[in-house]
C-alpha positions as CSV (number, residue, x, y, z in Angstrom):
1,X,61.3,121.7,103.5
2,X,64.9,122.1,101.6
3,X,67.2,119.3,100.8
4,X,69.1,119.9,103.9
5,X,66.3,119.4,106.1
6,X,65.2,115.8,104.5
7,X,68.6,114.6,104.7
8,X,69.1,115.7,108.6
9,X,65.1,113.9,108.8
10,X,66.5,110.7,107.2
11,X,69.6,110.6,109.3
12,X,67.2,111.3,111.9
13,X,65.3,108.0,111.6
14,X,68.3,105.9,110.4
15,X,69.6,106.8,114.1
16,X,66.1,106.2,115.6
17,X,66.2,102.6,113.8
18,X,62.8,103.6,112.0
19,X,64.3,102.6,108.8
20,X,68.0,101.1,107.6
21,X,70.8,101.8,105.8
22,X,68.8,100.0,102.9
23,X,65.7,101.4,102.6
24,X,67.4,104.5,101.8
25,X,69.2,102.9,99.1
26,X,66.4,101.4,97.4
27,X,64.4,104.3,97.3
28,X,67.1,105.7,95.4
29,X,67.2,103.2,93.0
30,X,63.8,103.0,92.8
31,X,63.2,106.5,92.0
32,X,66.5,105.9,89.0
33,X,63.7,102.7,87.6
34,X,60.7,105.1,87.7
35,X,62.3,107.9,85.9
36,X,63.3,105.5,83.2
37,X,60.0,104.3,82.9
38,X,58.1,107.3,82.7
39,X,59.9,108.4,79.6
40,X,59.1,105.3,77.6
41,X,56.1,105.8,75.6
């Protein structure tokens, strides 16, 4: 699965009302926090 194919599968669900407009966004953010923390020692 490409990049293309998650996005049209998140747009997907977003227009199925399996998630919102904010889940998406915190899973973004999220993934921005975990980053961080897995390069402090």
């Amino acid at each position: 699965m490409n990049i293309v194919d998650v996005i049209s599968l998140i747009n997907q669900m977003q227009s199925d009302g399996v998630i919102e407009r904010y889940a998406i966004g915190g899973a973004v953010g999220a993934t921005f926090h975990l980053e961080f923390l897995s390069d402090t020692p």
